[in-house]
N, C-alpha and C positions, 0 to 999 in steps of 0.2 A: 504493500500500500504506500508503502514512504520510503525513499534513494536512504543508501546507508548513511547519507550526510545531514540528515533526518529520521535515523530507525526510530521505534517507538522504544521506550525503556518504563518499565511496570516496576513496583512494590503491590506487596501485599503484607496481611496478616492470616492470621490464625481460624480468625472467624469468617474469613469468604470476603472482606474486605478488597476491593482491588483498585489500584490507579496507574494508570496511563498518563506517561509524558513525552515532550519532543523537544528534541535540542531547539528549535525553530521556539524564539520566544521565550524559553523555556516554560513552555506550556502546556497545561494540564488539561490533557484533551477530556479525559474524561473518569468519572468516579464513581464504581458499581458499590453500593449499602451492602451490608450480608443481609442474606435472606432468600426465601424463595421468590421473593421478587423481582431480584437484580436488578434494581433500579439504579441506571446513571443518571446522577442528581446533576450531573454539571454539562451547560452548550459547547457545543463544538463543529466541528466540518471532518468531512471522511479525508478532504484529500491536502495534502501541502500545499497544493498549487490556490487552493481555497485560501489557507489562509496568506499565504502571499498576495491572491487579488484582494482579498475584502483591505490590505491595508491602505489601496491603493481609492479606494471608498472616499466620497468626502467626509464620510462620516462612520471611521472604523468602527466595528464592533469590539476591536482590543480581544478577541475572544481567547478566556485561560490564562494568558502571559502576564510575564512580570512586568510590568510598567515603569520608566524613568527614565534619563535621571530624575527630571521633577515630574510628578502627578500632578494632574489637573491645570488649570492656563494659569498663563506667568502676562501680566497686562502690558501688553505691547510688548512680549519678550525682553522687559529692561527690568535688570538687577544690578545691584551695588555691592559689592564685595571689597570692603574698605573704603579706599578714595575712587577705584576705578570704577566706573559704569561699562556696562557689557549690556551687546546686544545680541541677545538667544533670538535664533531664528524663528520665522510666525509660520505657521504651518498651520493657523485654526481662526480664521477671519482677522488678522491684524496679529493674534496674540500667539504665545507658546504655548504647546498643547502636550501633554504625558511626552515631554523627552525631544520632540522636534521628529523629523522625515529620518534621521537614522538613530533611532530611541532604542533602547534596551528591549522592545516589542517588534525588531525587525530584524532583528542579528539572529546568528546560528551562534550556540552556546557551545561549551567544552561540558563533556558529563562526567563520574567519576560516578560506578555503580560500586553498592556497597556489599560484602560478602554475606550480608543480611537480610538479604533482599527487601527488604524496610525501609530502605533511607538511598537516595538519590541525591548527587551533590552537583551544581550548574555553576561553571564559572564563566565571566566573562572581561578583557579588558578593556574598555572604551577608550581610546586613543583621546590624549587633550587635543584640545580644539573642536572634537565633536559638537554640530552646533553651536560652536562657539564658549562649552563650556570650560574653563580653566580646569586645567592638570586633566592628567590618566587619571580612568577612576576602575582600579581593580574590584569587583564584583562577585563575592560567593553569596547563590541563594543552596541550603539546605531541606530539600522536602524528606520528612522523616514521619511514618506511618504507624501507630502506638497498636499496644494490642487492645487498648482502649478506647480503639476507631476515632482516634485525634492526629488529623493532619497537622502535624507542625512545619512551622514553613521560615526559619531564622534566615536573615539578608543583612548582611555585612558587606562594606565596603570602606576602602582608605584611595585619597585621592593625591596624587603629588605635588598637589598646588590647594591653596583655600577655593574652594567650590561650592557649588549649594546641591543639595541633595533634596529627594522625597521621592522614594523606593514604595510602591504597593505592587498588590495582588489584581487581577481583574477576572475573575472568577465569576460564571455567572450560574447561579443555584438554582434547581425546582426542586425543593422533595417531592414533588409527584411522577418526578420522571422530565429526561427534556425534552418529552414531545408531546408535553402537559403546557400548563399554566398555571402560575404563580398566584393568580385570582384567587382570594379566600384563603391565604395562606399570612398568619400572622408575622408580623417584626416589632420586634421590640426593640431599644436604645438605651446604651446606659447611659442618658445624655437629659440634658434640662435644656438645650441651646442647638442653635443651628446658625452656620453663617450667612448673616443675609447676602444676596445677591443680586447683581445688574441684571439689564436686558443680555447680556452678553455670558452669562452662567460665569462674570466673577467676581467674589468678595469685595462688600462694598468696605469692612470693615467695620462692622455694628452686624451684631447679635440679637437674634428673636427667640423668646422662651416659650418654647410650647409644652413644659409640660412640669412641677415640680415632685412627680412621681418618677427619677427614670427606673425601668424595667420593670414597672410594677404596674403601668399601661401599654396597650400595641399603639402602632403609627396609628392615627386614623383613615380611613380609605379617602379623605379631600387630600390629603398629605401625599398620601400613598400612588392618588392616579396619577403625578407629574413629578415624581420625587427625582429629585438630584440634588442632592441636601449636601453641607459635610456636617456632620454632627459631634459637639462640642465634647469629648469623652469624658462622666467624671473621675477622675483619679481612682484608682481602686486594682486591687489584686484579681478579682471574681471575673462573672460575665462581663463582658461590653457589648454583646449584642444578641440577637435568638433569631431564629427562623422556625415558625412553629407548623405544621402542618394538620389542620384541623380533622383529618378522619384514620388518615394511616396514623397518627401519633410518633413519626419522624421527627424530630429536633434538632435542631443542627445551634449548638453555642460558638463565642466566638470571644476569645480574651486576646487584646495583642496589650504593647507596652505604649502605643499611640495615641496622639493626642488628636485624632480624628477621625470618624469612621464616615468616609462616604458613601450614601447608600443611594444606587442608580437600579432604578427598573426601567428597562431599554426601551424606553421610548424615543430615542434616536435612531430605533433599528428599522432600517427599511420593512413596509410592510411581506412581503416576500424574498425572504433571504433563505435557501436552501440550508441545511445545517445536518448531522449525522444520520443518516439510513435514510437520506432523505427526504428529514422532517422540514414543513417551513415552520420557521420564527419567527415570531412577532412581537410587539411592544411588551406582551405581558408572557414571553415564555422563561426568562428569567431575572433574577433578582442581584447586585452588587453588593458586597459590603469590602471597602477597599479600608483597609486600617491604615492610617497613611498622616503626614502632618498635616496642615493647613495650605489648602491652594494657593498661593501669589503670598504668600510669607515671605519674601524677600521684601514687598511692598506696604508691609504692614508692622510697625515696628511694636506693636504691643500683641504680634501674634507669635506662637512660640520659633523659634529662629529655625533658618533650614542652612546654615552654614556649616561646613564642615572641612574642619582644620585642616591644612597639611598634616600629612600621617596619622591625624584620628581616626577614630574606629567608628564609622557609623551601622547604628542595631535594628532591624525592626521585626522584631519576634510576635508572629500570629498564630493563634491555633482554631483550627475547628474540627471541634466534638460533637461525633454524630452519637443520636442513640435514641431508643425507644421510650417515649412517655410511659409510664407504670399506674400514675395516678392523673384521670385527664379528669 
């Protein structure tokens, strides 16, 4: 199905667990539950040649892969890194968009499989100048598969020069299966706040509270039909997010160490877009939850900083636990 420059490379577990990935993107094509239903919860495309056209989309779908250097648009691709201003290229109506036209969602990665069949390790290095960003930025992401059906997904990177970073996931989830709909399927936030936004999907800078319960309310469905939110995470060890599945009793949690979970239901996705065995996609066939800093942080000085040192280590540890409700 895939040139050996792209083979697929699988982990599993114990309990029938199984994931599927591809040096392309390093991307998670797709994710079977244990059970007799083998359901893959995550979208995707049968062939590589797919996902090489769809980047080519005015309006990628990102499908599975890792996203960066920076997530989300940067306002007129202008940041400040000390006294210098730099101009990151626009590739999204004026502005920078997840990484620019040669982003960490377009490379062929280096893989390192593990003698445990469990753990897959993607490296990759982005030559300085990429886009215009200051210094190589060496890049290991680690997907490691628990017998506790917890994908952990650790993203490290050190860059040779001071850069700005903001590393996520783009991952698109249905516990009903991806040739379902997401419709009637709860999300919850462990979040009080959302960043407001322009006409232009970016951070105006001010904050809207909707809600002083987080995780103890679901999104509401007015929220829910147009959602592209980043949501403000509160501080906390525990959850930061759920995905609940109202009859299968599916669960999917999500704790990362970030200070923002973007949550995107594709309603940017063309209404007919072909995707595995297939299936077409549409607006409502999967769900985003990207753990990730603050959009255009470089432009916002009381938002948490997206700079990273020469020779620092930047972290961004995600995980999601899948598992069955006991008491619904």
């Amino acid at each position: 199905m895939f040139s050996q420059k792209n083979k697929s490379y699988f982990i599993s577990n114990k309990h029938g667990m199984k994931l599927e990935f591809l040096s392309f993107g390093a991307v998670l094509r797709s994710c079977i539950l244990p059970g007799e239903e083998q359901l893959d919860v995550v979208l995707g495309f049968d062939e590589l040649n797919d996902y090489l056209t769809s980047m080519q989309m005015e309006n990628p779908p990102y499908f599975g892969c890792i996203v960066g250097r920076s997530a989300g648009r940067i306002r007129h691709g202008k940041v400040n890194i000390g006294d210098q201003e730099i101009q990151l290229t626009k590739n999204n109506g004026g502005h920078h968009l997840h990484g620019g036209f040669h982003s960490l969602s377009r490379v062929f990665w280096d893989v390192e499989e593990s003698q445990d069949s469990n753990q897959l390790i993607f490296r990759y290095v982005c030559p300085a100048g990429t886009e215009n960003y200051p210094g190589a930025l060496n890049v290991q992401v680690t997907y490691t598969l628990t017998e506790q059906n917890e994908l952990k997904i650790a993203m490290r990177a050190v860059s040779t020069e001071d850069t700005i970073i903001n590393l996520t996931q783009h991952h698109y989830w249905n516990l009903d299966g991806h040739e379902s709909t997401v419709e009637g399927q709860s999300v919850f936030i462990n979040s009080k706040r959302y960043l407001v936004k322009d006409a232009e999907n970016i951070p105006t800078g001010e904050f809207y509270e909707w809600s002083n319960n987080p995780l103890q309310e679901a999104l509401p469905n007015e929220l829910l039909e147009g959602i592209d939110h980043s949501f403000v995470l509160e501080k906390s060890s525990g959850i930061q997010a759920k995905l609940v599945h109202p009859s299968n009793n599916w669960q999917m949690s999500v704790y990362s160490n970030q200070a923002a979970g973007h949550i995107f239901i594709g309603c940017g996705l063309p209404s007919h877009l072909t995707g595995k065995n297939g299936q077409t996609y549409h607006s409502k066939s999967g769900i985003c939850f990207e753990m990730q800093n603050f959009p255009d942080a470089p432009n916002h000085a009381h938002f948490p900083s997206s700079l990273l040192e020469k020779g620092k280590m930047y972290e961004n540890n995600t995980i999601f636990h899948f598992e069955k409700r006991t008491h619904v």
